[in-house]
C-alpha positions in Angstrom: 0.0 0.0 0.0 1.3 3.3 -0.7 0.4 6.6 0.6 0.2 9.7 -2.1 -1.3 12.2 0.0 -2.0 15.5 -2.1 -3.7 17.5 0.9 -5.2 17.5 4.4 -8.4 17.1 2.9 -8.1 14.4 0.5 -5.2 11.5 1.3 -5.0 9.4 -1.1 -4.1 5.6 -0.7 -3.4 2.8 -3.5 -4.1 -0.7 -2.4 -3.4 -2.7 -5.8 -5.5 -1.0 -8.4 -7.7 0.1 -5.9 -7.3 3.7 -4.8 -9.2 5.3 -1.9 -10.0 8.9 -1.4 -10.7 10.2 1.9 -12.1 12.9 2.8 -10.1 14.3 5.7 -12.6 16.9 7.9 -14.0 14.7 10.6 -14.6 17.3 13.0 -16.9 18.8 10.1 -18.7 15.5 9.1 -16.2 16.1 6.3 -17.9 18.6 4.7 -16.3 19.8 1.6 -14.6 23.6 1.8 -12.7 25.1 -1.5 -10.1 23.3 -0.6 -11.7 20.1 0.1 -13.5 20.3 -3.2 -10.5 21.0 -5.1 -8.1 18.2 -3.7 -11.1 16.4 -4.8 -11.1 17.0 -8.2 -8.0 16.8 -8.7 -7.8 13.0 -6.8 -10.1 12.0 -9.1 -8.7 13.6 -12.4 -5.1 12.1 -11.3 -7.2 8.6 -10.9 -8.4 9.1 -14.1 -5.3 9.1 -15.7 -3.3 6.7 -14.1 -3.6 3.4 -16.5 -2.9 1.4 -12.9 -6.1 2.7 -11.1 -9.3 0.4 -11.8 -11.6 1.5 -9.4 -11.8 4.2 -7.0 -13.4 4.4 -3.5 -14.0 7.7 -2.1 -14.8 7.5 2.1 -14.4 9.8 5.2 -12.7 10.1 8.5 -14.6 9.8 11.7 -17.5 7.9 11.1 -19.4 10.1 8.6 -19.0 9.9 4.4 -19.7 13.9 3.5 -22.1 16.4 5.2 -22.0 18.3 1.7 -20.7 21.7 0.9 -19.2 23.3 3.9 -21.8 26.2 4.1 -19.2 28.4 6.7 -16.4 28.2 3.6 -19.5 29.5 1.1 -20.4 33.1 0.4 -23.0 35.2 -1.9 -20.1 36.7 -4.4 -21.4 35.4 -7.7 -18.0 35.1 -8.9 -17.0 32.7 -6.2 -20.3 31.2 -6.5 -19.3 30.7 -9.8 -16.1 29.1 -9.3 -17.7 27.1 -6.3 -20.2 25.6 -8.9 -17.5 25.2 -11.9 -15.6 23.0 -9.2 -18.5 20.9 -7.9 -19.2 20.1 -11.9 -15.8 18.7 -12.2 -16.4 16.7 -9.5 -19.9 14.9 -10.7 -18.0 14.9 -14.7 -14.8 12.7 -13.1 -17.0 10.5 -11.0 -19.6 9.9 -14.2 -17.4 9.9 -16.8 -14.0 8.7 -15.4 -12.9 5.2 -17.1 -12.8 3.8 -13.8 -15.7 2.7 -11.6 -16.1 5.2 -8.0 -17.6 2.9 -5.5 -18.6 5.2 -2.5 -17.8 3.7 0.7 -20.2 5.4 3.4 
């Protein structure tokens, strides 16, 4: 098993083919702030092109999967709104259209 661990809020971990992303903000029912969303993305992006990934498994830390956005980090500037939303996209495009299967562990 090795560890690749881009961020705080995303580690990474390859068992085999297998790679796991977890989110990383227990104390926050790892909800997902602009960093948590990016790490995210690009965990899954970097999946995505890695020929030795099959399958990838996305969990949390401390008992819960993802509370969602993390609605302190979030404000009403339409331009980060914007950005927010342009970020979550990415997200739902790797996981649906990704070669590899993401099997959420919750």
């Amino acid at each position: 098993m090795s560890d690749r661990t881009p961020g705080a809020a995303a580690p990474v971990e390859d068992d085999g083919s297998v790679r796991a992303l977890t989110l990383h903000q227990p104390g926050r029912h790892n909800a997902l702030d602009p960093t948590g969303r990016q790490e995210l993305l690009t965990a899954l992006r970097d999946a995505s092109r890695d020929e030795r990934c099959r399958a990838v498994v996305p969990t949390g830390a401390g008992g819960s999967f993802c509370a969602g956005g993390d609605i302190r980090s979030m404000t009403p500037v339409p331009e980060e709104s914007a950005a927010r939303t342009e970020v979550v996209t990415g997200i739902v495009r790797a996981v649906v259209r990704g070669p590899e299967p993401v099997l959420v562990a919750v």
